[in-house]
N, C-alpha and C positions, 0 to 999 in steps of 0.2 A: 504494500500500500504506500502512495507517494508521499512523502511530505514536502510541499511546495513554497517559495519563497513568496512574498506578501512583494510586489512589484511599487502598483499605487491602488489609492480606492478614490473614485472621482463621484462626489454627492451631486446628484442632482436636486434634491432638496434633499431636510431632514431624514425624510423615510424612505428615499429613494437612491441605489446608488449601484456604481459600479465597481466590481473587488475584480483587480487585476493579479492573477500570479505569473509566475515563472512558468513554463511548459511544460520544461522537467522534461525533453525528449516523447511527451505524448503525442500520441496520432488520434484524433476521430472523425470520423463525419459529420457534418452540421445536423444538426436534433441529438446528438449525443447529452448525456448528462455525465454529472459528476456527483458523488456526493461529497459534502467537506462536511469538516468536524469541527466542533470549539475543544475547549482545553479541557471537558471532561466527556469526551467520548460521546457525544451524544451528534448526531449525523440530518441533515436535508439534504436529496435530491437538486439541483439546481442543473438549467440547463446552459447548455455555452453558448455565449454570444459572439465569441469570435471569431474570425473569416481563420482555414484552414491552415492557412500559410502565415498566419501571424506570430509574430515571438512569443508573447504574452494569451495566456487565457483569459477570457473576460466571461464576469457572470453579471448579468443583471440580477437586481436582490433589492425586495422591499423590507424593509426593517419592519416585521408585525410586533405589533405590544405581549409584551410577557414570548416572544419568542426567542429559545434560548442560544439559537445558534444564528442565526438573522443579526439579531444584536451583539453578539462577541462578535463576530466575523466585521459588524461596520465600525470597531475599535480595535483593527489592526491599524501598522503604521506599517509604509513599507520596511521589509526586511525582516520583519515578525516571519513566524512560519505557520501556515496552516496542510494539517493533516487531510489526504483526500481520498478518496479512491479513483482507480480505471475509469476511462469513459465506458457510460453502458448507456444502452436502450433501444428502443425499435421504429420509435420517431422519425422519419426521416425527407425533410422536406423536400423535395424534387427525384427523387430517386426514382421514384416511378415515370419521370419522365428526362433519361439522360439524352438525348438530343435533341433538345431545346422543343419540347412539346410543350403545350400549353396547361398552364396550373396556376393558379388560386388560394392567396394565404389569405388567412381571419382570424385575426388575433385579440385579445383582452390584457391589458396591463401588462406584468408581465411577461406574457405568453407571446411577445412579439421574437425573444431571446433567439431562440430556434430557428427565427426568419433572416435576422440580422446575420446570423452565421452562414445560410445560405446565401444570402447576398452580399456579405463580405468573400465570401469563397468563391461563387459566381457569377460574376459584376457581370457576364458577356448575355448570359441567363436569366434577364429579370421574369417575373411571375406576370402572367396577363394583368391581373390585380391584386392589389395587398390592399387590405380592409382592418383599422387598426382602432379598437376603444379604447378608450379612459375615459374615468371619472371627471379630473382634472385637464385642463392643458398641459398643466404644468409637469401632468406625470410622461408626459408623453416621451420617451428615449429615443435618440438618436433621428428628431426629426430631419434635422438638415437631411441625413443621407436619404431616410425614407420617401422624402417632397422632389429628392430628382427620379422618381418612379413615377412615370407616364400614368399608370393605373393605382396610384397611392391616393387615397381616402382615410383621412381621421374623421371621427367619431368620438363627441366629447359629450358625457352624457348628465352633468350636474353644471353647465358652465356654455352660456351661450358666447360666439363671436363672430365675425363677420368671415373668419379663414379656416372654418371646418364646421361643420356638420353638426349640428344641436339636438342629440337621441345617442341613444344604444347603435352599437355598429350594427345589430339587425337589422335598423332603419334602414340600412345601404341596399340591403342584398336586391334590392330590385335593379342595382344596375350592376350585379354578377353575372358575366356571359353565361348562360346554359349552354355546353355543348357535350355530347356524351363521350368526348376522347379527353377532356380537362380534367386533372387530378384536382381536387378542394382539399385544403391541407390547412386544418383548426385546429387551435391552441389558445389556453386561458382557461376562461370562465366555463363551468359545465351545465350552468343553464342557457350560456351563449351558443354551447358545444351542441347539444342535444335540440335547442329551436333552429338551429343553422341545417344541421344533421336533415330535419324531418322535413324543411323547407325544400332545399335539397333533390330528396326525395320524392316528395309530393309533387315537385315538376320533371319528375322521369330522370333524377343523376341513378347511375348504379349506385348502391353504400359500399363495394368497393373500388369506386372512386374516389370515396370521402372517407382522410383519412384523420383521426383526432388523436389529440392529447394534452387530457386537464390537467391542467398546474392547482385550479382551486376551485372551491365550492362555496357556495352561494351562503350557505349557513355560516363560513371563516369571514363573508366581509361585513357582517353586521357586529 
């Protein structure tokens, strides 16, 4: 099991941020996770945000209240070390379509981690659409890179403005191509997951076409 160098952690606000480590010579594929640990053994899932080819691992991470490894992890400095495991999981955004077939991401908060990774790894590859909520603007990550995506859509759903979309990103899906050769590829919220999922559905996608994977549930954000 790796123990990994603490590179830097960049806040995007208070509860919002990103924990960079060292590579440590790992290899995975975008949708891969990791789990890291705090200093008594206790472990989350997190998935990586980083493009392939990059020195550094990046996770996105919301610091939740009374979470106990969320919170140790956003009180590293660099050069602390954090304890981690292998890349594992079965996630895998574009896979099912490696020459440049057409696909479809829909993300919640952040369940965007996973996409970021594929399009830091395949800039040449973008996705027909990426459909991206938050609560906040403010929570929103790594907008700049997401707004030069032809088919990028935010979805801000407690916070009106004049430069995105005022509902839940399932307000959007009315302008998701329907075709039956596009992979739809959800991450985030599981009641985002499961209305997108049946919507889907309900206008002739195959369900394996639509591929998911919840980071959180509906009951954790109240």
């Amino acid at each position: 099991m790796p123990t990994l160098k603490v590179h830097n952690i960049v806040f995007l606000h208070d509860d919002l941020f990103e924990l960079q480590l060292e590579k440590g010579g790992l290899s995975f594929e975008p949708g891969a996770c990791m789990a890291l640990f705090n200093g008594d053994g206790d472990s989350r899932p997190y998935s990586i945000s980083a493009g392939t080819k990059e020195d550094q691992l990046r996770f996105l991470i919301r610091r939740v209240p009374n979470g106990r490894v969320s919170h140790w992890l956003s009180l590293r400095n660099p050069g602390d070390q954090v304890q981690a495991s292998d890349p594992f999981g079965w996630f895998r955004p574009g896979r099912s379509t490696p020459n440049g077939e057409r696909c479809v991401f829909i993300a919640t908060g952040t369940g965007i981690a996973p996409f970021l990774s594929y399009l830091r790894s395949n800039p040449a590859q973008p996705p027909e659409m990426c459909l991206y909520g938050v609560r906040h603007q403010e929570d929103a990550f790594a907008l700049e890179e997401l707004e030069c995506l032809s088919g990028f859509r935010l979805a801000v759903s407690k916070t009106a403005g004049h430069d995105h979309f005022h509902g839940r990103v399932t307000g959007l899906l009315e302008q998701v191509p329907l075709v039956g050769s596009i992979h739809y590829y959800l991450c985030g919220l599981d009641t985002m997951i499961d209305e997108t999922s049946q919507w889907l559905e309900a206008r002739g996608i195959d369900y394996t076409y639509i591929h998911r994977e919840i980071f959180f549930y509906e009951d954790e954000q109240n």
